[in-house]
N, C-alpha and C positions, 0 to 999 in steps of 0.2 A: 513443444520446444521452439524457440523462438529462432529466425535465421542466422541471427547474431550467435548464439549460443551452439545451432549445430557446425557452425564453420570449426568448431574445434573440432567437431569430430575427423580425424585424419584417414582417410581409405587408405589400406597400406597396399603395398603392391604386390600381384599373386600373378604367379607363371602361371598360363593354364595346361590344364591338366591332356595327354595324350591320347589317342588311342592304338592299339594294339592290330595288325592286320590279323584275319582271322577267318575260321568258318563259321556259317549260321550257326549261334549260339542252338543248344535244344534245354527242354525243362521249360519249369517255370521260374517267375521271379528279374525275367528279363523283358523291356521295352524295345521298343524302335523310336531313331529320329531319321530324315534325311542326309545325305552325305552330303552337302553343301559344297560345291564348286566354288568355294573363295577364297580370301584371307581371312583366317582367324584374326580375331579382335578381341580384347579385354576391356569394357567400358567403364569409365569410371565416374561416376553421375556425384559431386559434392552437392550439397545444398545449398551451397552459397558461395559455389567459386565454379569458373570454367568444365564443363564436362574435357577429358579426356578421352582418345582413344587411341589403342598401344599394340601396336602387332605381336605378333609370336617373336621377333627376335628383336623386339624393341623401339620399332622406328614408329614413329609419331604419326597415324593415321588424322590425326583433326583438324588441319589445315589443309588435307585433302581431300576431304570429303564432308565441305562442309554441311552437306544437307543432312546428312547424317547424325551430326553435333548441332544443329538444330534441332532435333527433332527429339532431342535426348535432354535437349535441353527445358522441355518440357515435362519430361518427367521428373517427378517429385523425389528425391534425394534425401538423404546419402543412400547410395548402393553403388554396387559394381556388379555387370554383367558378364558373362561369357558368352560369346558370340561368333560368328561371321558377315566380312562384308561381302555382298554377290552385287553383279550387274547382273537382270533378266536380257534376254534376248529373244524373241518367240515363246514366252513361257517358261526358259529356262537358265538356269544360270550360265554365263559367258567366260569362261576364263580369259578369253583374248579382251574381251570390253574391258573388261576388271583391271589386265596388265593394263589398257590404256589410258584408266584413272591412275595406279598407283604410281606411277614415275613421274606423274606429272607435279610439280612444285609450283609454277609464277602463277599469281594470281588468276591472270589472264589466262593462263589454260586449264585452271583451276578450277572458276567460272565455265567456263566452256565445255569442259567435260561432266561437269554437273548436272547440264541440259542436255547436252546429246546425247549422256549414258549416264543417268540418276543409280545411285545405289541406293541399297537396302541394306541394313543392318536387322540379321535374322539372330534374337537374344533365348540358347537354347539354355542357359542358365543361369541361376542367380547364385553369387559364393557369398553377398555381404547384404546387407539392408540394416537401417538406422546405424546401430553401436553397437551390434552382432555379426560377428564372422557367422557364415553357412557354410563352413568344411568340412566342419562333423558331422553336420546333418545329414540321410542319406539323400540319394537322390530324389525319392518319389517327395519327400518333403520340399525340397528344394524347387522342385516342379509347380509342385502345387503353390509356394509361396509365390514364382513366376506369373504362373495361370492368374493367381489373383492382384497381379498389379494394371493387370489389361491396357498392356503397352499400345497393344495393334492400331497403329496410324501409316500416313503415309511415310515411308522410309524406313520404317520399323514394323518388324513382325516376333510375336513367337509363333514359331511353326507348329504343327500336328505331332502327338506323338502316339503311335499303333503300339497295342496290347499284346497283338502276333507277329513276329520279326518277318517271319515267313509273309506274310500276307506286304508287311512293308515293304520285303523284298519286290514281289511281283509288281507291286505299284509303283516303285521308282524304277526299275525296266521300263515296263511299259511306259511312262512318261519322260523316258532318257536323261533322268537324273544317276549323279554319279556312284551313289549306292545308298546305303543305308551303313548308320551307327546303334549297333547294340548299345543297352545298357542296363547293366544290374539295379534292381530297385534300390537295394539297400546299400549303392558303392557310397562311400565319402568321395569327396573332392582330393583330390591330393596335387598340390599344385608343382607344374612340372617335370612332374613323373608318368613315364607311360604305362600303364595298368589294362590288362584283361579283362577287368571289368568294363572297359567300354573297348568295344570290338567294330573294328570295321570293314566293312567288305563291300569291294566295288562291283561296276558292271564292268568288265573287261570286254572287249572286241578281239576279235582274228580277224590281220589281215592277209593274203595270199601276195608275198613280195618278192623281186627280184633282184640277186646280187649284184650291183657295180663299179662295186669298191671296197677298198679299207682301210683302215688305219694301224699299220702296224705298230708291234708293242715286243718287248723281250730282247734278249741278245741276237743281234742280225734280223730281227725279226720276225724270230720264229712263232708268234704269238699273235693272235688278234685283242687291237684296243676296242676297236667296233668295227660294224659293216655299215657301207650306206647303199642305200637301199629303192629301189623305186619300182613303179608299174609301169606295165607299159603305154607308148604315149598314143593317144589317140590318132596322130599322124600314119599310123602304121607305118615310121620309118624306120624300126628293129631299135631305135632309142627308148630310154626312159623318163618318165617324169619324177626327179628326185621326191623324196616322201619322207626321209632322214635318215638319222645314223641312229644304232644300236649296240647298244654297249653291255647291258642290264642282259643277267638270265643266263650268260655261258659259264660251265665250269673251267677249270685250268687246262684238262686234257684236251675239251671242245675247241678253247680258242688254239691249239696248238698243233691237231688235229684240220682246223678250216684252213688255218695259216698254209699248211701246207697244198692242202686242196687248191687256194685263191693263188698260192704262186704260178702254179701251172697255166693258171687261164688269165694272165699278165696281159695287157694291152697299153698303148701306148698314149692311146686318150680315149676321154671320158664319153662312155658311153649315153651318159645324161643329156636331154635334152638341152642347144644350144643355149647357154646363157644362162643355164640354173644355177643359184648359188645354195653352195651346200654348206652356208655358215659356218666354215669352222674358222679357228685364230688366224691370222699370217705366220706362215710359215708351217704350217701343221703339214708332215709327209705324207698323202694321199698314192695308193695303188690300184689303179685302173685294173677293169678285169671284164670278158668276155659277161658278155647278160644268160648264163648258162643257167647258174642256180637260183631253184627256188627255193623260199625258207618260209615259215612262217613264224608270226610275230601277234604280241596281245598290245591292244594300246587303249588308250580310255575314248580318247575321240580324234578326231581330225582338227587341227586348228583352219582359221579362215585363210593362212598359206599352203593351202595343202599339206600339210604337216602332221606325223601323227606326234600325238602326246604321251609322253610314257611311255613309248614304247618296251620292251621289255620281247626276248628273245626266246622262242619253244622250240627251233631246230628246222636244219632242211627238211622238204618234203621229196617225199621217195620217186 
């Protein structure tokens, strides 16, 4: 088919498809891929017109990334991929590098973050090719029509995908990536919908944290919105190094139950190391409180502010 002729072909537009948080899948009939520290991307490769690339909630990744639309720009067309974009960092994907591309819009910093934090666009599936939708197809078909367009250049990869989840598990630990994505061999695509068929489970952290603050929530305040939280600072001057706030993970009785707890040990400032800022809006009511409690908390990782990510809340410890 000639260029002229496939520019009719229209790639229509397709939400991608979810996944489901979960435990290791058991049986057979199910893959592994990597859990990809990025943003989801939808790529849209025409034959004879502009590659696109489209985030999860719509905003126009291909003036930001342009190495990436380069490099898709080589590939041969019509198709549409499903994807992620990562920044590597030591081997491994960056969320912080990653926020440092995506906000960026003027040219000029456009360019410049291209160079000092190059992405990759990792294509873990294919939903369309020529003048056929692939959403019926199952997955392992869909895979295998992937496998054989042999993208792998620079900026673009398709990644591994493990026959044993379990085994995918231990290898993305060990290598401190963010987990692993189940998937049934024989799921369809279903665009937009989040489906058990592809299942995901992360590596979670514990970290051992200390109370020194809150944010209260409910009538008069009888309720916690979050706690913020920190370790202690290496000065050994009984202050902390804030590490952030926690909001994720308590039920209604818990937060109403701490609230009461945190009033008692009331202070009148901030136990946190001189000059930390704990990010929240202007004006947001904060309540100071003795560095009594410990709690512990699950997070994905630490950002390069100290910061953890995700946090997510498992209770004081005794």
């Amino acid at each position: 088919m000639s260029a002229r002729g496939s520019a009719r072909v229209r790639l229509p537009h397709i939400e991608p498809m979810l996944a489901t948080a979960g435990a290791l899948p058991s049986g057979t009939g199910w893959v592994a891929e990597v859990k990809w520290d990025g943003a989801r991307c939808v790529a849209y490769v025409p034959e004879a017109a502009p590659v696109r690339l489209l985030g999860r909630s719509g905003v126009d990744f291909t003036d930001r990334f342009p190495e990436v639309a380069d490099a898709l720009t080589e590939v041969r067309g019509p198709l549409i991929l499903d994807g992620e974009l990562v920044v590597m960092r030591s081997g491994v994907p960056s969320f912080g590098a990653l926020q440092g591309r995506i906000h960026r819009t003027r040219p000029a910093a456009v360019r410049a973050g291209a160079t000092a934090a190059p992405a990759l666009y990792v294509a873990f599936d294919l939903l369309h090719t020529g003048e056929r939708s692939l959403l019926d197809e199952p997955y392992a078909r869909r895979r295998d029509l992937l496998e054989a367009l042999e993208l792998d250049r620079p900026h673009l990869r398709v990644p591994p995908v493990w026959d044993s989840v379990t085994e995918a598990y231990g290898w993305t630990r060990e290598h401190r990536l963010e987990g692993v994505v189940a998937k049934r061999l024989d799921s369809l695509y279903w665009p937009g919908a989040r489906s058990r068929d592809w299942t995901k489970i992360k590596h979670l952290r514990v970290a051992d944290v200390v109370i020194g603050g809150w944010l209260p929530g409910g009538p008069g305040g009888t309720s916690v919105r979050a706690v913020l939280v920190g370790v202690p600072s290496t000065a050994d001057d009984g202050r902390l190094l804030f590490v952030g706030s926690v909001s994720s993970g308590m039920v209604t009785a818990e937060r109403r139950a701490l609230a009461a707890t945190l009033r008692r040990l009331t202070v009148p400032v901030s136990p946190f190391t001189t000059g930390a800022s704990l990010g929240l809006p202007r004006g947001t009511e904060v309540r100071f409180v003795r560095p009594e409690l410990h709690a512990e908390v699950e997070f994905l990782e630490l950002t390069d502010a100290g910061r953890l990510r995700q946090p997510v809340w498992r209770g004081l410890r005794g």
